[in-house]
Legacy VTK file of the C-alpha trace (Angstrom):
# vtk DataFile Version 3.0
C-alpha trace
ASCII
DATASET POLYDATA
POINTS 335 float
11.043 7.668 -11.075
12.389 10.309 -8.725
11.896 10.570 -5.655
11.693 13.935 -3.822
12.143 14.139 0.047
10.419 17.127 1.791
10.225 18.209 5.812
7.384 20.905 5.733
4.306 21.730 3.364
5.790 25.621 2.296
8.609 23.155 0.728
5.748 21.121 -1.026
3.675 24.333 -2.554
7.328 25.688 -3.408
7.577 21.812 -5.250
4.267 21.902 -6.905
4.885 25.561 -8.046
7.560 25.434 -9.809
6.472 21.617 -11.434
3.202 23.000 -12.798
4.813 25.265 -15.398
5.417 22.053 -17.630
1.773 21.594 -17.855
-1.007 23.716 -18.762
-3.413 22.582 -15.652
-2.603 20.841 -12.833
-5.627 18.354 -11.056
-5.527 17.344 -7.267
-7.511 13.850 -6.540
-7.843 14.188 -2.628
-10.496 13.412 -0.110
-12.086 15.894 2.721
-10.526 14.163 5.223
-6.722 14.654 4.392
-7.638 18.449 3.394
-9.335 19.056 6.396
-5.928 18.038 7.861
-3.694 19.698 5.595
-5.705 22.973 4.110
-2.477 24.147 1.896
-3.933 21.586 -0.395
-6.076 24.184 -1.366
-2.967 25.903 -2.420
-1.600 23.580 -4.895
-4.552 23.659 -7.423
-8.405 25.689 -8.106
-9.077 22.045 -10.064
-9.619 19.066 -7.220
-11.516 16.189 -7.116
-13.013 15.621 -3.605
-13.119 11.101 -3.456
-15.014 9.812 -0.843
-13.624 8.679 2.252
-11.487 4.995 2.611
-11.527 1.718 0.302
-15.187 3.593 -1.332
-13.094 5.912 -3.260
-11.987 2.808 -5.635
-15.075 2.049 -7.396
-16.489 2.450 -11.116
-18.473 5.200 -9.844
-16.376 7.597 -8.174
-14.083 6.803 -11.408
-16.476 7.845 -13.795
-17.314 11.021 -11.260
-13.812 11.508 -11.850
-13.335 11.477 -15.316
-16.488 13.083 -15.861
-14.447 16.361 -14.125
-11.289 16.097 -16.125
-13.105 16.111 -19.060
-15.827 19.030 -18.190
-12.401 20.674 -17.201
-10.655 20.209 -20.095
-7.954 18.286 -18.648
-5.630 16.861 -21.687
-2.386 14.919 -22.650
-0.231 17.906 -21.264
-2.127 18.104 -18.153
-0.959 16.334 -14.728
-3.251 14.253 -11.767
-1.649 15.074 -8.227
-2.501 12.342 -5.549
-2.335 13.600 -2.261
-3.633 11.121 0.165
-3.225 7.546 1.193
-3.323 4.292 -0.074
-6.468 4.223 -1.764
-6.000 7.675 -3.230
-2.935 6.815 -4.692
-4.598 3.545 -6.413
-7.305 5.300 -7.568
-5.297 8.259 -8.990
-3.016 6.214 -10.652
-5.600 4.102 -12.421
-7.140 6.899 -13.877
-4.247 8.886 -14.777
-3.525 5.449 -16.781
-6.856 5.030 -18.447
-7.610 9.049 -19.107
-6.458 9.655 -22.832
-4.556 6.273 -22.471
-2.258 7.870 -19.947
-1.403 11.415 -18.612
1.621 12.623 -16.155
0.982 11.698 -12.331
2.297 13.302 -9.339
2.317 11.093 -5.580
1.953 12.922 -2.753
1.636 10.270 -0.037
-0.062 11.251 3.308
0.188 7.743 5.111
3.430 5.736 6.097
1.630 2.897 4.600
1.759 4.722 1.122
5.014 6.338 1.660
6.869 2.536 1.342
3.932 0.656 -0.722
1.302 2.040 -2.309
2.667 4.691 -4.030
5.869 2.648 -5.181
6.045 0.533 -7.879
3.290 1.500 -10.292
0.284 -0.822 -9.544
-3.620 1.416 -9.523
-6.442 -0.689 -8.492
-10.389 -0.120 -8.310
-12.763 -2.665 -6.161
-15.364 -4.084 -7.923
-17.704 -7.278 -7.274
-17.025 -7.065 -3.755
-13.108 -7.555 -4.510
-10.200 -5.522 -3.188
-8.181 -4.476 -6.420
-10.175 -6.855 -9.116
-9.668 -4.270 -11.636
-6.061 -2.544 -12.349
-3.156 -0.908 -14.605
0.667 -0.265 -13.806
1.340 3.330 -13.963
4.599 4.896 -12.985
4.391 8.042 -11.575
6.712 10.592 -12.931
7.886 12.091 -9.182
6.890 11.277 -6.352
7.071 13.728 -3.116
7.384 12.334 0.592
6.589 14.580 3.122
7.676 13.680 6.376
5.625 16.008 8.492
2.954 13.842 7.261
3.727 11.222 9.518
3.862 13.294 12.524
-0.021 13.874 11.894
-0.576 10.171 11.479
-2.217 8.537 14.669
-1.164 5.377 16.522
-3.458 2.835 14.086
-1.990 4.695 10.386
1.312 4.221 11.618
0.890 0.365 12.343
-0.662 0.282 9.017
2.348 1.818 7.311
4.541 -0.599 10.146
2.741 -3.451 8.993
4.149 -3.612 4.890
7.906 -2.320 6.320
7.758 -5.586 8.718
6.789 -7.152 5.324
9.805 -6.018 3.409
12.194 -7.210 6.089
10.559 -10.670 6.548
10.989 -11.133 2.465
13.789 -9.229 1.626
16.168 -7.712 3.902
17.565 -9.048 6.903
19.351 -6.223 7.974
16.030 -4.230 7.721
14.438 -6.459 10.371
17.589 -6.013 12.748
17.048 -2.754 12.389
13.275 -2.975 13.447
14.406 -5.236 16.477
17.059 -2.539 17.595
15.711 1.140 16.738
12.417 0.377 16.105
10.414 -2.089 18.725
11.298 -0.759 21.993
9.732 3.250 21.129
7.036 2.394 18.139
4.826 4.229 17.105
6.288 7.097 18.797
9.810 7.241 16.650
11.450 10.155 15.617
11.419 11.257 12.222
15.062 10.423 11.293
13.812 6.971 11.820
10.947 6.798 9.773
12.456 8.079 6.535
15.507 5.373 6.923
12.868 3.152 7.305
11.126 4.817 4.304
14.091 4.910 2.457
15.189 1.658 3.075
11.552 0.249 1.771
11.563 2.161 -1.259
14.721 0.708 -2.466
13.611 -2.871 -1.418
10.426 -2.560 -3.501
12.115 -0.802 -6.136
14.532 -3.639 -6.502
12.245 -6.344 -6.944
9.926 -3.986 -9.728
12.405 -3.300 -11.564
13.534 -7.426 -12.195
9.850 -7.725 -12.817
7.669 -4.596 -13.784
4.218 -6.597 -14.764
4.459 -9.047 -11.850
4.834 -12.248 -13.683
7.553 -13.626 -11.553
9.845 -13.023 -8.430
7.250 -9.252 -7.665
4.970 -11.743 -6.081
7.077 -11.840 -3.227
5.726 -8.973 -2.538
2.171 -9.952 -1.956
3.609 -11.800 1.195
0.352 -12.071 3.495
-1.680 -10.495 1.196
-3.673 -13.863 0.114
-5.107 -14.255 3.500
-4.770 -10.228 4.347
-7.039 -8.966 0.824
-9.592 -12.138 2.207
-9.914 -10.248 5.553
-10.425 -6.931 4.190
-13.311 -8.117 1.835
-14.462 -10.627 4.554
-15.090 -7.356 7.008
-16.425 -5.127 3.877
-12.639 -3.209 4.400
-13.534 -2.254 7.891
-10.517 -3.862 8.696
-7.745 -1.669 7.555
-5.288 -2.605 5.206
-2.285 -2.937 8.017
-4.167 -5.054 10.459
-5.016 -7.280 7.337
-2.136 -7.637 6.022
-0.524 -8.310 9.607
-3.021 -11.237 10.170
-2.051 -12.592 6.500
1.501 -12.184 7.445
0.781 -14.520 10.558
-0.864 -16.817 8.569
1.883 -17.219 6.161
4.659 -17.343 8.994
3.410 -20.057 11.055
2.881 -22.158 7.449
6.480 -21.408 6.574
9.383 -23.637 7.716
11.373 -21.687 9.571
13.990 -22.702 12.582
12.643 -22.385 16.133
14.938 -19.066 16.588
13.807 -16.820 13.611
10.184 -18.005 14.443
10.892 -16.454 18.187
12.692 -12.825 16.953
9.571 -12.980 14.603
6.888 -13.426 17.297
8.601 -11.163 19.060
7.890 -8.170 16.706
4.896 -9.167 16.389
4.171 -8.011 20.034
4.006 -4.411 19.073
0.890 -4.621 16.910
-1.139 -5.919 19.939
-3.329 -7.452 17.514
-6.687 -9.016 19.275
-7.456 -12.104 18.446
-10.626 -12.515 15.639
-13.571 -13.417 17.067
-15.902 -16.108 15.375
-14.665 -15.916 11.920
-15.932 -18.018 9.674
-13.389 -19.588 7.821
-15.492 -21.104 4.768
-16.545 -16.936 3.486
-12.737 -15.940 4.228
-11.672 -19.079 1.647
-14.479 -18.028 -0.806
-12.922 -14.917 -0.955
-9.492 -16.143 -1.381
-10.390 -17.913 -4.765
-10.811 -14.217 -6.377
-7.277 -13.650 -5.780
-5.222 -12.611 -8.409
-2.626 -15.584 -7.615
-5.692 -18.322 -8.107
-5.231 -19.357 -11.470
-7.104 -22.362 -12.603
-7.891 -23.091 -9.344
-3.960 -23.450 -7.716
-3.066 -20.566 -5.424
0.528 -19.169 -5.423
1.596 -18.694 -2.064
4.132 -16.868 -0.859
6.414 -18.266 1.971
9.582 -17.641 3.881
12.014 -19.995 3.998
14.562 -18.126 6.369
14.532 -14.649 7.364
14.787 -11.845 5.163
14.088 -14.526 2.594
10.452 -14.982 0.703
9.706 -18.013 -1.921
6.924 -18.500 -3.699
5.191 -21.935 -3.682
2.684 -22.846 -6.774
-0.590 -24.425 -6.202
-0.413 -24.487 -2.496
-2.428 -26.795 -0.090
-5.900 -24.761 0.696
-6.515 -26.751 3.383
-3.550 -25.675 5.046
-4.346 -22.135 4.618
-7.769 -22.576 6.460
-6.352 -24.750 9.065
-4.200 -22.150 9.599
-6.762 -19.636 10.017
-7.455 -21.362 13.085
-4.143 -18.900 14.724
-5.966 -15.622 14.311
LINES 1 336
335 0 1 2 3 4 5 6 7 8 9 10 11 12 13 14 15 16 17 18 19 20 21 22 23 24 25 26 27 28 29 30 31 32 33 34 35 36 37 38 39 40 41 42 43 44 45 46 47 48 49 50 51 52 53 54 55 56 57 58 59 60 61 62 63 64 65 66 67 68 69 70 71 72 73 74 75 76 77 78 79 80 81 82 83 84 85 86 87 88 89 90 91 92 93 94 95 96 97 98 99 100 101 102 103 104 105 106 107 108 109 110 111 112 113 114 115 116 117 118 119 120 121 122 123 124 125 126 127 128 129 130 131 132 133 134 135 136 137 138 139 140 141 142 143 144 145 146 147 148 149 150 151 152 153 154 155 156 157 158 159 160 161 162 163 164 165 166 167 168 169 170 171 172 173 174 175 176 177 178 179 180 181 182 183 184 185 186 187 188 189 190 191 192 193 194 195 196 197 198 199 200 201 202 203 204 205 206 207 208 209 210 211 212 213 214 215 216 217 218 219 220 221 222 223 224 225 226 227 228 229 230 231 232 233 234 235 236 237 238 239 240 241 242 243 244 245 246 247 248 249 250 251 252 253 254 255 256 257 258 259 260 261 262 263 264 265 266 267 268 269 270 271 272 273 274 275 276 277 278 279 280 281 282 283 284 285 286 287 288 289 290 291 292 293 294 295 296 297 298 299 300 301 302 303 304 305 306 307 308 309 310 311 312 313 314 315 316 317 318 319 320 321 322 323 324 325 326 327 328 329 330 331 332 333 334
C-alpha cells in the first residue's frame, strides 16, 4: 500500500489525473458536506456518488443506492472507487469496492485526522446494521492512499479531537515514545498545531497501525490491540444512536479501559494528564444496563466471554480473554 503525501488540492487533481489513465472510469463516493468544503472534488470525476451525511451513510440502503449507480454506470473490474471523506466514507467505500464484482481498485482520500491515522489504514470496511456500529464488514486494501494535509487545516476544534483521540490510542498501546511526544509538542498548543506536527503525528500512526496489520491482516490475534477502548467506545456510539462522535467515544472507552488496567501510580498521572485536553464533560444519567446490552454485539463477545483489551504499562496493550463484565459496568460508573 503506498502512501502518497500531498500539501494543496492542485497537487491532488494533478494525483488523480495522471492515476485515472490505468482505468477506464474513475467513481468518487463523497458526501455534500466535504464537497461543499472542498468543490475541486468536482474536478476529479463527472461519476460521484453523493452518501448521506455521518454514521447514515453505512447502511444496506445507501449501499444498494450505491451499487445500483456503478452498475447503471457501467462501472467494471478495470474501473476504480475514490473515497474522499472521513471515517465513515472510507468504511463504506471500501466495503463496496470489496463486494462490487468481488473486488475493484480503491483510492483513499482522507478528509479527517481521524481517518488520516485509522480509518483509512489497515483495510477494514464496515456497514451498520441492526442498530450496530460495523456488524457487517470485509478487509480491503486500498491500492494508494493520498493524505492531504491542508485538510486538516479545515478541520474544526471537535474533528481534530476525534482524529487526537485514536493517535492518544496508538501511544497508550504501542509506542511510548509517541506519547512523549504528545506530552512535549503536542498538549501544551492542541488543537491549534502546526502542520509539521500533525503529519509526524500522522506518520508516526500509520506505521504503528501498519505494524501490527501486517503480523495479523484478518484480526485473529495481537490486531485486537487495536480496538483499545473501542468495547465500551462502539457501546456509546450505538447507546446515543452515533450522536456521539466516534473520538469522544472512543476517548470515554479509553477511560474505561485505563482505570481497569494495572498500571503504577506515575503512568496513571502522565495519562490523566493528557487526558485534560479533551475537556470531556462528564455523562449525564447513563444507563449502564442499555450500554452493556450493547456491548454483547461486539465483535470480541464470542460465546458470551468478551476480549478486552488492557494496558499493562505504557506504550504497552494486552489483551485479556473473557473479561469480568461486571467490572466493565462498575467501571462505567467514571464517565
Amino acid at each position: 500500500m503506498k502512501v502518497n503525501y500531498k500539501n494543496t488540492e492542485s497537487e491532488i487533481i494533478s494525483t488523480i489525473k495522471s492515476i485515472e489513465k490505468k482505468y477506464d472510469k474513475i467513481f468518487i463516493l463523497s458526501n455534500s458536506k466535504i464537497i461543499s468544503h472542498h468543490s475541486f472534488i468536482n474536478d476529479l470525476s463527472d461519476l460521484i456518488f453523493i452518501c448521506k451525511d455521518g454514521e447514515s451513510c453505512k447502511s444496506i440502503p445507501q449501499y444498494i443506492d450505491a451499487i445500483t449507480f456503478l452498475n447503471e454506470n457501467n462501472c467494471n473490474k478495470k474501473s476504480c472507487i475514490i473515497a474522499v471523506g472521513g471515517g465513515t466514507i472510507c468504511d463504506f467505500a471500501g466495503f463496496i469496492a470489496s463486494t462490487y464484482m468481488r473486488g475493484i481498485d480503491l483510492i483513499m482520500i482522507p478528509t479527517s485526522l481521524l481517518a488520516m491515522v485509522d480509518a483509512a489504514i489497515g483495510g477494514k470496511t464496515a456497514l451498520n446494521f441492526l442498530d450496530t456500529r460495523n456488524l457487517l464488514g470485509t478487509f480491503k486494501d486500498s491500492n494508494e492512499i493520498i493524505i492531504g494535509l491542508h485538510f486538516i487545516q479545515t478541520l474544526d476544534d471537535n474533528e481534530r479531537l476525534n482524529g487526537m483521540a485514536e493517535i492518544l490510542k496508538y501511544s497508550l498501546i504501542l509506542d511510548v515514545k509517541l506519547f512523549n511526544f504528545i506530552e512535549s509538542k503536542v498538549i501544551k498548543y492542541f488543537p491549534n498545531l502546526d502542520l509539521d506536527i500533525f503529519k509526524e503525528l500522522i506518520d508516526k500512526c500509520i506505521k504503528n497501525k501498519l505494524t501490527i496489520v501486517n503480523k495479523d491482516h484478518y484480526d485473529k490475534g495481537i490486531r485486537n490491540i487495536l480496538n483499545f477502548g473501542h468495547t465500551v467506545g462502539h457501546a456509546l456510539e450505538s447507546y446515543y444512536d452515533f450522536k456521539l462522535s466516534h473520538g469522544r467515544a472512543i476517548l470515554y472507552g479509553m477511560k474505561v479501559a485505563t482505570h481497569l488496567s494495572d498500571l503504577n501510580k506515575e503512568e496513571k498521572k502522565r495519562i490523566k494528564n493528557i487526558w485534560k485536553i479533551f475537556n470531556l464533560p462528564k455523562l449525564d444519567s447513563i444507563n449502564k444496563n442499555e450500554i452493556m446490552i450493547h456491548m454483547e454485539n461486539d465483535k470480541k463477545n464470542i460465546g458470551g466471554q468478551l476480549n478486552f483489551i488492557l494496558l499493562d504499562k505504557l506504550g504497552n496493550a494486552i489483551i485479556k480473554p473473557n473479561f469480568n463484565k461486571k467490572l466493565i459496568e462498575e467501571a462505567l460508573d467514571i464517565l
